[in-house]
C-alpha positions as CSV (number, residue, x, y, z in Angstrom):
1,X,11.8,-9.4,21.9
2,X,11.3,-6.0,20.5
3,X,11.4,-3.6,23.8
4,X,11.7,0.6,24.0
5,X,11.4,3.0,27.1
6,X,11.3,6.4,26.9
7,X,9.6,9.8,28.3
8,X,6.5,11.3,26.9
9,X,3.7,14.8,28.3
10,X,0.0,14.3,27.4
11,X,-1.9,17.1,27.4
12,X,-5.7,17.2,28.5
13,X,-7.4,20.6,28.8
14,X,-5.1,22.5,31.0
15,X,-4.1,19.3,32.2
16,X,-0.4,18.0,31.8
17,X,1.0,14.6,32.6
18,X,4.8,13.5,32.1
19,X,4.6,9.2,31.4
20,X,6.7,6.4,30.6
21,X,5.9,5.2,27.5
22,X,7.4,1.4,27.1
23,X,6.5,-0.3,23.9
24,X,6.6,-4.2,23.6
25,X,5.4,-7.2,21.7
26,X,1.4,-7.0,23.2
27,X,-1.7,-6.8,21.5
28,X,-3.2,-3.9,23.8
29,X,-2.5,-1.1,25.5
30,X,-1.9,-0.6,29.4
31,X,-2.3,2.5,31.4
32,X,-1.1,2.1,35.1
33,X,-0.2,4.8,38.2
34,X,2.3,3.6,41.0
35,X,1.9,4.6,44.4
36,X,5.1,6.8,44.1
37,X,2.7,8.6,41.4
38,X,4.8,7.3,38.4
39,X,2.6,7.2,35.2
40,X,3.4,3.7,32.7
41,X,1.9,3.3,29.7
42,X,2.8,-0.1,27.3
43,X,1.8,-0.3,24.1
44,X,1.8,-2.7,21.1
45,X,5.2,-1.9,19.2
46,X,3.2,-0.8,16.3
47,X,1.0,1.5,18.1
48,X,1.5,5.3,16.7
49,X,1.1,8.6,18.7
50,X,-2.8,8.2,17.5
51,X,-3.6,5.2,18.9
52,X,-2.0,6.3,22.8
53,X,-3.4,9.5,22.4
54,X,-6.9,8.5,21.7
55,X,-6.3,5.4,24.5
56,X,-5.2,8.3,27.3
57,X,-8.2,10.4,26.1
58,X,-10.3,7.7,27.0
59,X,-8.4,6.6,30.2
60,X,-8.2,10.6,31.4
61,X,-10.8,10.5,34.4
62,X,-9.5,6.9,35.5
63,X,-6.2,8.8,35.5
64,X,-7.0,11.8,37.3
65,X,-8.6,9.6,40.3
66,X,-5.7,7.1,40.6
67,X,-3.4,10.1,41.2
68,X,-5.3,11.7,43.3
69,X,-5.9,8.8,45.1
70,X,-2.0,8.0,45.2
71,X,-1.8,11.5,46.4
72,X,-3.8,11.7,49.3
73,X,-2.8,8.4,50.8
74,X,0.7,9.9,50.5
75,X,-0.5,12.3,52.7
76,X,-0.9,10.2,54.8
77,X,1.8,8.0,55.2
78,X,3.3,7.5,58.6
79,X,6.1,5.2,60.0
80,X,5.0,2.7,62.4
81,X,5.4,3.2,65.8
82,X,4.0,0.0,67.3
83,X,1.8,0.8,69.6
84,X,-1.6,0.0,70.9
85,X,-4.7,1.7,68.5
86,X,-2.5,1.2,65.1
87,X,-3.6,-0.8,62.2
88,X,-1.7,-3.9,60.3
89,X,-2.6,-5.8,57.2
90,X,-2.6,-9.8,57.6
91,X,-3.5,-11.2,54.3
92,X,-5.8,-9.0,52.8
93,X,-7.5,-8.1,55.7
94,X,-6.9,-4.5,58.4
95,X,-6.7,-5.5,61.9
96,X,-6.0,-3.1,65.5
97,X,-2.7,-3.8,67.2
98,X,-3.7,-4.5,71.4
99,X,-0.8,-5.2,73.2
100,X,-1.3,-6.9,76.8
101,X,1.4,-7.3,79.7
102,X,1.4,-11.2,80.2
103,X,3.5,-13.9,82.0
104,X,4.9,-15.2,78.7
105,X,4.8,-13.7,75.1
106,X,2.8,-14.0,72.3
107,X,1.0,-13.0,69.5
108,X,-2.3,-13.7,67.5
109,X,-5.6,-12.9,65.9
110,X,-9.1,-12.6,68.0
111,X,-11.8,-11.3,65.7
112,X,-10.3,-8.1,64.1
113,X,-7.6,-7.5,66.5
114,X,-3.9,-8.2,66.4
115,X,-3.5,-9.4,70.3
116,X,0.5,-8.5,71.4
117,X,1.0,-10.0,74.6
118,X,4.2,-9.6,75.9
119,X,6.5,-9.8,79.1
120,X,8.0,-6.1,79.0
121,X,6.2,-3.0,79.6
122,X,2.9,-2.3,76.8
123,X,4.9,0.9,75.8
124,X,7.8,-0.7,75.2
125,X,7.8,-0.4,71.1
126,X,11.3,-2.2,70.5
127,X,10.1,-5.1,71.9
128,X,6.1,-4.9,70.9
129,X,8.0,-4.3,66.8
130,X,10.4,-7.5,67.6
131,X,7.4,-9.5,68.9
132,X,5.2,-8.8,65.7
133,X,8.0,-9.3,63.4
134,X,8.4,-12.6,64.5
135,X,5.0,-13.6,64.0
136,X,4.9,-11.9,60.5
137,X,7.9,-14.0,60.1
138,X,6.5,-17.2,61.0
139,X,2.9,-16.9,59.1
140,X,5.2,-16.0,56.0
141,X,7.2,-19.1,56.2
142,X,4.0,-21.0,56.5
143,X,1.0,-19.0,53.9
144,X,4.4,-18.4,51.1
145,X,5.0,-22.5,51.2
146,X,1.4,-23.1,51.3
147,X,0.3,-21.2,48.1
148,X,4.0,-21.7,46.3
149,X,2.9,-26.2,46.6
150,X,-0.7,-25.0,45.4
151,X,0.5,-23.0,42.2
152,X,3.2,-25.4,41.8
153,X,0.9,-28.1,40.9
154,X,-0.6,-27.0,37.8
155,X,2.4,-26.9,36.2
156,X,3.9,-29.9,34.5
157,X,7.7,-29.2,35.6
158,X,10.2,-31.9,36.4
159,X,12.6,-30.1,38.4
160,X,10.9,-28.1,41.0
161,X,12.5,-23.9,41.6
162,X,13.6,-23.3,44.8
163,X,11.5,-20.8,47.2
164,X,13.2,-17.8,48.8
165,X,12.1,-14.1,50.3
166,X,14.1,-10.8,50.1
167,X,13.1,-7.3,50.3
168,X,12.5,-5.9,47.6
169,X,11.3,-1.9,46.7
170,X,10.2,-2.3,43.2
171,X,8.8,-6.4,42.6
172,X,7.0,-8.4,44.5
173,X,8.5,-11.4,43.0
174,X,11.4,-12.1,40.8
175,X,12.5,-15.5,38.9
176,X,16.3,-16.1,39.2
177,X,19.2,-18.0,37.9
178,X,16.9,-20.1,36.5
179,X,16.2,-22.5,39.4
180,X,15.4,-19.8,41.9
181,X,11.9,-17.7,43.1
182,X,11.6,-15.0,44.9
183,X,9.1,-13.3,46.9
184,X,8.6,-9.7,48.4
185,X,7.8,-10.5,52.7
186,X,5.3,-7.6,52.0
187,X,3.4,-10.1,50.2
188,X,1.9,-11.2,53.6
189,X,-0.4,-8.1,54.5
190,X,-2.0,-9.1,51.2
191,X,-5.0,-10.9,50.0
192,X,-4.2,-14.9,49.2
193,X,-5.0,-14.2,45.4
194,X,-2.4,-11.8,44.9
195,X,0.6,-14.3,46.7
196,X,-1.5,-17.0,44.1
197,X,-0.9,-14.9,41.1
198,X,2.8,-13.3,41.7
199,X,3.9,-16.9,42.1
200,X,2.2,-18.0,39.3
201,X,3.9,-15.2,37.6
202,X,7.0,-16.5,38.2
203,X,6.3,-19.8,37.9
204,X,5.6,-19.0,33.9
205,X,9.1,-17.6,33.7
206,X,10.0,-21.1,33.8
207,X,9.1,-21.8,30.4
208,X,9.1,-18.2,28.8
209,X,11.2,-15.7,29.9
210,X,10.1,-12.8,28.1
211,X,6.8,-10.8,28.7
212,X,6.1,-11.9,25.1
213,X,3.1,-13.3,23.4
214,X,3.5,-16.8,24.0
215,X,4.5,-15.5,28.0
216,X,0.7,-13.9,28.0
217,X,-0.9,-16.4,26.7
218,X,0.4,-19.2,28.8
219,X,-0.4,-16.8,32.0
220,X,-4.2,-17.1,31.1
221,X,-4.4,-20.4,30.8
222,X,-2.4,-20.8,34.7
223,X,-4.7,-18.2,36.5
224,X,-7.6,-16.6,34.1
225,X,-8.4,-13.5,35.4
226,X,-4.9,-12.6,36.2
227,X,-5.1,-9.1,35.5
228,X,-8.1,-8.0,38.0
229,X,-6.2,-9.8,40.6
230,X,-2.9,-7.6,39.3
231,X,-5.2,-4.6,39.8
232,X,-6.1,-5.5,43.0
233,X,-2.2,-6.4,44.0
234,X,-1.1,-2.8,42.5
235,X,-4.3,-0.9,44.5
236,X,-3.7,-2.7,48.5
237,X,-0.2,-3.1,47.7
238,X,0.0,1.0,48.9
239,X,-1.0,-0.1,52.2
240,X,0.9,-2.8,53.0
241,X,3.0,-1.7,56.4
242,X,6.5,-0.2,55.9
């Protein structure tokens, strides 16, 4: 597989952007901005300077939003301090941490609220941070095995991968060893689809293990419409709680 990386500045106006330019066997160009504000553009390998310059001519004002919407949301950031008011993501969806003093401990969903109840004090936010990791915990064991059996059975394999989760800062999923998938835990706080794709994603590295033609075209026909569902997995995933 034909593969290059390197460092490139387009210029816009009075406008200059530093970008990653990777070029690989694809029939299209791809523009996309990471949370951490990093610029990627792929290209065919026989794209010339042309071709990207007329593509990120086109893509400019797409461009200029997604880093200014990076931007402000980085503004924004804030470590987690586990107390009542705050705001978690649970598949897809935002919901209000309460946090009750109770006889015995617990946690769940009521309407759009996360419901802590707990047997130490409400302000206690080692415990209240314990108490929802826990839960996290146990809803990922259940919605990962879930959707991993679903996508696993459009695929015609003989000898099933093995599931497993592990942080991870830069993937949300990775295919290992050959017999082995792996999935980001930050996968929870988002939408069902996007779990459903980055397994599926992995589940084509089965049989191709290169991002090559074949790789692409075999994607398609496993989950069509793959790439607005990546779209949507590279937008929330900014929000997905630290």
């Amino acid at each position: 597989m034909k593969y290059s990386k390197s460092n490139k500045q387009f210029t816009f106006g009075s406008l200059l952007y530093d970008y990653k330019l990777i070029k690989q066997d694809r029939k299209s160009l791809s523009l996309t901005v990471t949370p951490s504000l990093d610029i990627i553009l792929k290209s065919p390998v026989s794209a010339d300077e042309e071709r990207t310059e007329a593509f990120l001519k086109r893509k400019w004002f797409w461009l200029e939003r997604q880093l200014q919407y990076f931007g402000k949301y980085q503004r924004r950031t804030y470590k987690k301090e586990y107390v009542a008011g705050e705001s978690f993501h649970y598949l897809g969806r935002q919901y209000q941490l309460i946090i009750k003093h109770s006889k015995s401990d617990n946690v769940g969903l009521i309407k759009g609220s996360l419901i802590v109840e707990t047997t130490k004090k409400v302000e206690n936010k080692r415990y209240n941070k314990k108490l929802l990791e826990s839960w996290f915990e146990e809803r990922r064991i259940i919605i990962f095995q879930e959707r991993f059996k679903e996508m696993l059975e459009k695929f015609n394999y003989k000898d099933f991968p093995k599931l497993e989760t592990r942080e991870m800062k830069k993937r949300w999923g990775s295919f290992v060893n050959g017999n082995k998938i792996v999935l980001n835990p930050k996968l929870i706080h988002l939408p069902k689809e996007t779990i459903d794709y980055v397994i599926t994603h992995e589940l084509c590295h089965i049989r191709y293990r290169n991002h090559d033609k074949k790789y692409f075209k075999f994607l398609d026909k496993m989950y069509p419409g793959w790439e607005l569902v990546k779209e949507k997995l590279e937008t929330m995933g900014v929000f997905v709680n630290s």
